[in-house]
N, C-alpha and C positions, 0 to 999 in steps of 0.2 A: 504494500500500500504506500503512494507517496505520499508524502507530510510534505505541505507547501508553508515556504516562509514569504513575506515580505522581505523587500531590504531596497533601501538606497544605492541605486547603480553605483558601485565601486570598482578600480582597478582589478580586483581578484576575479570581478566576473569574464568569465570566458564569450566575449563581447563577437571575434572573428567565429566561432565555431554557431553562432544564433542565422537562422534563417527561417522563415516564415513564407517562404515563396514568392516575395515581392520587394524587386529590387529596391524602390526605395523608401521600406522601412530599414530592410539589411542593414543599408548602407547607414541611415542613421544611426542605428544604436551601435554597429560597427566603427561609426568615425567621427560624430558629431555629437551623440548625447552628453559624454559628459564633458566637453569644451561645451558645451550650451549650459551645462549645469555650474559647473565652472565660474560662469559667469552668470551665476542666477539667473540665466534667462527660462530656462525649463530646468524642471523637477523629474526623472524619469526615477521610476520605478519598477523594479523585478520581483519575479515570484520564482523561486527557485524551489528543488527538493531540497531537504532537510542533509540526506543523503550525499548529495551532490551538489553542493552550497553553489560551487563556481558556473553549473550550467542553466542559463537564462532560461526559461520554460514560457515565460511569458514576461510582455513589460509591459507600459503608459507611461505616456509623459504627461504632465500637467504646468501651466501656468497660468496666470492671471490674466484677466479680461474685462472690458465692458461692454453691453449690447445694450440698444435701443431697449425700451422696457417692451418685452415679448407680450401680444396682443394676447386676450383673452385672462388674461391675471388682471384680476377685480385690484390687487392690492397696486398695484402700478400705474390703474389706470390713468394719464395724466398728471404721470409723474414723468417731469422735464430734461431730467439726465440722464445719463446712461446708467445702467446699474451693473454692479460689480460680479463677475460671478469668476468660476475655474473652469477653467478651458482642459478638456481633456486633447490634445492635438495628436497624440497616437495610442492604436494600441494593436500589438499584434503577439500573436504565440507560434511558436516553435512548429515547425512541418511534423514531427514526432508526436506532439502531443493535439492536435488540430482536433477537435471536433470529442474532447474530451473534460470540456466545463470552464479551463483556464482561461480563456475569452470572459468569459461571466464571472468567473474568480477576479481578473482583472478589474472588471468595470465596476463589481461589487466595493473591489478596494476604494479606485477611484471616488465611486460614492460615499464612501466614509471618509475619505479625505475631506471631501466638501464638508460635510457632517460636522466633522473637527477643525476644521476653519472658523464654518460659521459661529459655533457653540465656544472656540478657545480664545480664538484671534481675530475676525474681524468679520462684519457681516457680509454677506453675499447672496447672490440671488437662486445661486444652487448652483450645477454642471452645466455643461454647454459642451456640446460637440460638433465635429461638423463632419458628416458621413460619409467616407467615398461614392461610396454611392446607394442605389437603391436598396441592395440587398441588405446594405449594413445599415440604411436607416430602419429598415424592418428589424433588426435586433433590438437596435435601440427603442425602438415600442414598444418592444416586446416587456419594459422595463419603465414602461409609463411615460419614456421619454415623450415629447409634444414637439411636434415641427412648429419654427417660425412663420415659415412661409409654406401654404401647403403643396406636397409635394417636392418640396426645397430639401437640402441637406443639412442644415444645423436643426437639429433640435435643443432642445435645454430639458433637463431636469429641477423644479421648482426646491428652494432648500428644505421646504415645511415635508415634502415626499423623500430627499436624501434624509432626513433626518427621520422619519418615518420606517424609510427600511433596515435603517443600520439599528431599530430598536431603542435610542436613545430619549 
């Protein structure tokens, strides 16, 4: 049985050996996640086995964002600025482990991230993603996500819902 950790991309992680079938997330977490993190720009995070600390199973990256206040939220409505939310900007799993829950394990994190934002450090309007494409906006409904625009690719998740699912 695998045992999944969290952890903060670091050196030790075996970065060249992660591929997820598409050249450029690879290449990201291959050469640019953590010179992005680096420089505080993105936050990337891995799930690894317990087992095998150093081999990437899955990651997401996240950083900070503002969007226009997303139509249909009573609490925004005509509210004038942008509001702050986290940006999920990738997220992909390993060709090995594909179609074995780590996708959901990731996004699950993510969404506690948000969770523990809002609740420790500073308020925000929930997650925000923006979906390659069609099929992975259907994932992300599949989790209450709500598209901006319909049929568009960013969805948001509302923070009153991430902090609903993480049980908090």
């Amino acid at each position: 049985m695998t045992r999944i950790r969290k952890q903060p991309l670091s050196k030790k992680h075996d970065r060249a050996g992660f591929d997820c079938g598409v050249a450029e997330l690879n290449t990201f977490i291959q050469k640019t996640a953590r010179r992005q993190d680096e420089r505080h720009l993105v936050r990337t995070t891995v799930l690894v086995d317990t087992d095998q600390p150093e081999r990437i199973l899955a990651f997401y990256s996240t950083a900070p964002c503002e969007i226009a206040p997303p139509p249909g939220v009573t609490a925004w409505k005509n509210y004038p600025h942008p509001v702050p939310f986290l940006r999920m900007a990738r997220l992909a799993t390993h060709r090995s482990v594909q179609g074995q829950g780590f996708g959901e394990v990731a996004l699950l994190s993510a969404i506690d991230d948000a969770a523990t934002i809002s609740r420790t450090f500073t308020a925000i309007g929930g997650l925000v993603v923006d979906a390659k494409d069609q099929q992975a906006a259907a994932f992300y409904e599949k989790y209450e996500f709500i598209r901006i625009e319909e049929n568009g690719l960013q969805l948001f998740l509302p923070i009153k819902d991430c902090i609903s699912l993480m049980g908090a």
